[in-house]
C-alpha positions in Angstrom: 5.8 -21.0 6.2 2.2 -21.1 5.9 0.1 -18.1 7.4 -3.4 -17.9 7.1 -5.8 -15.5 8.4 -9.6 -16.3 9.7 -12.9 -15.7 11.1 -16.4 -15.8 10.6 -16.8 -13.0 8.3 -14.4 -10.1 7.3 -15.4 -6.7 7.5 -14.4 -4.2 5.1 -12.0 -6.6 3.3 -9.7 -6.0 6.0 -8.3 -9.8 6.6 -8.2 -10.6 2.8 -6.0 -7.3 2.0 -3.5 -8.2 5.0 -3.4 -11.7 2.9 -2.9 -10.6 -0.2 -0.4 -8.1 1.0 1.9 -10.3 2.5 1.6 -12.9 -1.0 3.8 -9.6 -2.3 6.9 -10.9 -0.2 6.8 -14.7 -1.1 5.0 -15.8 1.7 1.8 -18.6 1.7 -0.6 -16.8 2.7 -4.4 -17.1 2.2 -7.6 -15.5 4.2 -10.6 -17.8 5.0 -14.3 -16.8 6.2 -17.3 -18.7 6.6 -19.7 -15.8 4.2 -18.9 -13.9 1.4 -19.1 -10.2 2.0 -22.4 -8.4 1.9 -20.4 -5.1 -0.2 -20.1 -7.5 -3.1 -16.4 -7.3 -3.6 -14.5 -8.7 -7.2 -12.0 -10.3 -4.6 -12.3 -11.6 -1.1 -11.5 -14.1 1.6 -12.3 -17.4 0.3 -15.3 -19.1 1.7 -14.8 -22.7 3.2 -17.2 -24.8 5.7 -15.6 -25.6 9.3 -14.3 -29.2 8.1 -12.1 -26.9 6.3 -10.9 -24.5 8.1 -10.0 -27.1 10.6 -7.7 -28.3 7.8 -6.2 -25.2 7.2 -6.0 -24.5 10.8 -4.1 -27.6 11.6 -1.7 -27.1 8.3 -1.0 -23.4 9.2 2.0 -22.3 10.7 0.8 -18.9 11.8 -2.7 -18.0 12.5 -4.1 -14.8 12.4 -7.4 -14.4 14.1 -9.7 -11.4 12.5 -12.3 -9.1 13.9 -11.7 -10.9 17.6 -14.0 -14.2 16.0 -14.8 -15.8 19.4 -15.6 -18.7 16.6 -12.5 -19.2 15.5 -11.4 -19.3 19.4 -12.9 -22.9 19.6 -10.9 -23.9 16.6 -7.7 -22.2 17.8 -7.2 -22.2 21.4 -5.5 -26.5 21.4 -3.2 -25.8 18.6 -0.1 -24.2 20.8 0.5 -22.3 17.6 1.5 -19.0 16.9 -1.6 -17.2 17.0 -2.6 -13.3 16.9 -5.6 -11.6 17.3 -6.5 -8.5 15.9 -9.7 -6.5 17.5 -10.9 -4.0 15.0 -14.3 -2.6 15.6 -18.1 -2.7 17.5 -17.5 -6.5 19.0 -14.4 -5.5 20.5 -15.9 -2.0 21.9 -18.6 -3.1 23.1 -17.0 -5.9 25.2 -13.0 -5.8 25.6 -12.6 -7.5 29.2 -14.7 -10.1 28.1 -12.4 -10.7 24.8 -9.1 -9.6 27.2 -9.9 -12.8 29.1 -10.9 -15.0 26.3 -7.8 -14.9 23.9 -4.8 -12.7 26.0 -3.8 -16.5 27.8 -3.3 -18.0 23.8 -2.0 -15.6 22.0 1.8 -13.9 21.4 0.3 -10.6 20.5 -2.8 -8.4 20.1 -3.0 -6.0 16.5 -5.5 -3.1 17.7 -6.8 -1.4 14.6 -8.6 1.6 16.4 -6.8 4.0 18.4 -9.5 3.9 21.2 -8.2 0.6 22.0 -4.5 1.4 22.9 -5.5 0.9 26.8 -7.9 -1.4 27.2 -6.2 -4.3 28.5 -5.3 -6.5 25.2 -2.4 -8.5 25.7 1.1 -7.1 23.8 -0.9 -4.6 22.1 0.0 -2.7 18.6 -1.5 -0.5 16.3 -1.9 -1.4 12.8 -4.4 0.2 10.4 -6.2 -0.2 7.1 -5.1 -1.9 3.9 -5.6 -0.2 0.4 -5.2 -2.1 -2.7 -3.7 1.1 -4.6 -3.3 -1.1 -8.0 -7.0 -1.6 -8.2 -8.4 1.8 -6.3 -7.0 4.6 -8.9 -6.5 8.1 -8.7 -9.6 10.2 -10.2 -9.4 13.7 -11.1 -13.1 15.5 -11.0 -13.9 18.2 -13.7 -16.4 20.2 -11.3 -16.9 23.6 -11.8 -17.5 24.0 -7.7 -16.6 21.7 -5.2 -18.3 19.0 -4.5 -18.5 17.6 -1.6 -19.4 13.5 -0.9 -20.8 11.5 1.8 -22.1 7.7 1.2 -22.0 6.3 4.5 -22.2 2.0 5.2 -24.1 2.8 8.3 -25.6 7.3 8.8 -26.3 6.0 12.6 -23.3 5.3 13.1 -21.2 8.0 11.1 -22.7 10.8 12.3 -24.7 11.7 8.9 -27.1 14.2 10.9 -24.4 16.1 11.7 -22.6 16.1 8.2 -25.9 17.6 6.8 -26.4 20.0 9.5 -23.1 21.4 9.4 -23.8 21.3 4.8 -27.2 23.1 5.1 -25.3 26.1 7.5 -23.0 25.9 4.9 -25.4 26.6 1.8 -26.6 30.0 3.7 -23.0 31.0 3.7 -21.4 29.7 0.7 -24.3 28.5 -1.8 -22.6 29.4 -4.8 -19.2 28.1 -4.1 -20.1 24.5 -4.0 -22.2 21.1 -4.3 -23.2 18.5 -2.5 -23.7 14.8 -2.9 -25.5 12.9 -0.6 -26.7 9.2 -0.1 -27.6 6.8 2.6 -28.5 4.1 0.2 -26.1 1.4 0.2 -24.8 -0.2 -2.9 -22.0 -2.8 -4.4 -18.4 -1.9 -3.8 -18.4 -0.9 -7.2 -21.1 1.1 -7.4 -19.2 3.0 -4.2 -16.5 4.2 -6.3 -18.0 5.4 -9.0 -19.8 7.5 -6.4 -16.6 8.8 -5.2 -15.2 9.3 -8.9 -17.6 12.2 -8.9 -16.7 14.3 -6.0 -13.5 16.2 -4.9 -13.9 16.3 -1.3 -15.4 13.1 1.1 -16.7 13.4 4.6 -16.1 10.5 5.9 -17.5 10.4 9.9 -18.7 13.1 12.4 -18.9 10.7 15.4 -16.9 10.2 18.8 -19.4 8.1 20.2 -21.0 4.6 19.1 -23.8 4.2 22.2 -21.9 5.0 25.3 -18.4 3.8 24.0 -16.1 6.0 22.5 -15.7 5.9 18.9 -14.3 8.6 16.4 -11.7 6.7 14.4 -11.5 7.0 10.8 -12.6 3.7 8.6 -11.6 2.0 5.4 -13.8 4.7 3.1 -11.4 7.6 4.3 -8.4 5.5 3.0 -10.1 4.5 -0.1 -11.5 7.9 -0.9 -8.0 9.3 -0.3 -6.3 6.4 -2.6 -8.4 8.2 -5.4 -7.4 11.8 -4.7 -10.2 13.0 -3.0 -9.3 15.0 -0.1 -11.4 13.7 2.7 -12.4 15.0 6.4 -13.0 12.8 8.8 -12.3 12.1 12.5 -9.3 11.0 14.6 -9.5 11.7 18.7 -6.5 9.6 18.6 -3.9 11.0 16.6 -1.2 10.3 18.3 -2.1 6.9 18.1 -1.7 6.7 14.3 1.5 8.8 14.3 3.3 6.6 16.8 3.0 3.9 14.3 2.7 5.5 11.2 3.8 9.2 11.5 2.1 12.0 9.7 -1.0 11.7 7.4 -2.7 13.8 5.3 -6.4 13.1 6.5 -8.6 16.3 7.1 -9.4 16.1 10.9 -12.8 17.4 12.1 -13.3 16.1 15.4 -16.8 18.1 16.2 -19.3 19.6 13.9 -17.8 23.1 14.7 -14.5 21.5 13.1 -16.3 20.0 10.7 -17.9 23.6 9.4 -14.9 25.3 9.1 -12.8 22.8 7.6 -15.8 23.1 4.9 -16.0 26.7 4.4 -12.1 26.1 4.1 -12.1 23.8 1.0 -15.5 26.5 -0.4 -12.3 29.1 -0.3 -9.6 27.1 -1.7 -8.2 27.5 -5.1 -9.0 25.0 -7.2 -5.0 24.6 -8.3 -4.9 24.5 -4.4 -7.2 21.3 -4.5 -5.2 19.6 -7.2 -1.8 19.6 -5.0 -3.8 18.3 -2.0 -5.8 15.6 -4.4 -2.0 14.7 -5.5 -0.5 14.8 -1.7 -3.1 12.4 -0.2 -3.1 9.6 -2.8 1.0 9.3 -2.4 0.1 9.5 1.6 -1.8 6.5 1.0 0.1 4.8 -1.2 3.3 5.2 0.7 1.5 4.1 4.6 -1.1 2.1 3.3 -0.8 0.0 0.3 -0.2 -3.8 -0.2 3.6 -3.4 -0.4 3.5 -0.8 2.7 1.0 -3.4 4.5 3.1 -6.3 3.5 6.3 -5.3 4.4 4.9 -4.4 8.5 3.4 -8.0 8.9 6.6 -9.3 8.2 7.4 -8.9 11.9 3.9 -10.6 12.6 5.3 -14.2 11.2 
């Protein structure tokens, strides 16, 4: 069986992880885009022209369609294969009926990777959330003297940066000499991210539960990665129940308002630093355990 998964460009790595995850149980599958990632990752989709993906497409067995590609729709919707679609960010917020209508008559399911899309119409919808490779991404131990706290955001309009900085400049009149703080919107190589991270014990992810007049506030693939090397990190997630109908518990910090977000601050200012060590250990084997290639893998088995 042949499985491949597609679209114009993959964001975050997210198609090429599902691939590469499911390679772990035997099964032929590759992930194809039409543009290498801007974050400059060691290993992605590959990159192939349409003649190609037309190949692929025709050869495939199972299609997955990424990142609702209304591209790959004109290459997919003839093939009366088994296709899915999976709707994971701004192009499905932004305009769900219109996607509803384009791909819900082709498809056998809908994979929804945002808990703010439970209810908006996709056909057969399910939950299924971010892929860490936990081989590559290792654990990192700090040796701070205070904690530190990170944010490096792809995107500070979107993330809610303001408010992370608000909420860390209250929290310097308060608790100055308990910690650090650093900051950067710059963006850099994937690479270059990590070693960011290495240096900190504690990430804030996102302070956002709107993007425009849509609702937003679902944590992203930084949270997962951050936690994958032991950094404790607080983030959003409006729709909790979401992830633990799927997945169960987690061990995310959840600060769903910037009143949240400056008390689960002054929280970690208090901790213990032995305290800090447990939690760094807890939330790698949370990720490792509900998000990793062989956790990933063995889920899309019941997507074949």
């Amino acid at each position: 069986m042949k499985v491949i998964f597609i679209s114009h460009s993959d964001y975050a790595n997210f198609s090429f992880d599902k691939s590469e995850s499911l390679k772990l149980f035997g099964v032929d599958a590759e992930s194809f885009v039409y543009k290498k990632h801007p974050f400059g990752y060691s290993e992605q989709a590959k990159v192939i022209d349409e003649t190609q993906m037309k190949k692929q497409i025709a050869e495939a067995d199972v299609i997955h369609v990424m990142h609702s590609c209304g591209t790959m729709w004109d290459l997919v919707k003839e093939t009366g294969k088994k296709i899915y679609v999976w709707h994971t960010g701004t192009r499905y917020r932004t305009e769900p009926e219109k996607h509803n209508q384009r791909w819900n008559p082709i498809i056998q399911k809908s994979i929804y990777a945002l808990g703010e899309f439970e209810n908006l119409g996709c056909k057969n919808g399910e939950y299924f959330s971010i892929t860490i490779n936990t081989d590559k991404i290792k654990f990192v131990s700090s040796n701070n003297s205070k904690i530190t706290f990170g944010h490096f955001p792809s995107n500070p309009q979107v993330k809610g940066t303001t408010t992370i900085m608000r909420s860390l400049s209250e929290l310097n009149r308060i608790r100055f000499r308990k910690f650090e703080q650093n900051v950067s919107v710059k963006r850099c190589d994937f690479n270059k991210q990590l070693k960011r991270i290495e240096g900190i014990d504690v990430y804030i992810e996102m302070c956002a539960t709107r993007q425009g007049t849509k609702p937003y506030g679902s944590f992203g693939t930084t949270a997962l990665e951050c936690s994958a090397m032991g950094k404790p990190t607080i983030t959003n997630m409006l729709w909790e129940n979401v992830y633990k109908k799927y997945y169960g518990e987690h061990k995310l910090i959840i600060a769903n308002s910037g009143g949240d977000l400056k008390k689960r601050l002054v929280e970690f200012c208090d901790m213990d630093l032995n305290e800090l060590k447990i939690m760094s250990e807890e939330v790698r084997n949370f990720v490792e355990e509900k998000h990793s290639y062989q956790a990933t893998g063995k889920r899309l088995l019941n997507y074949l």
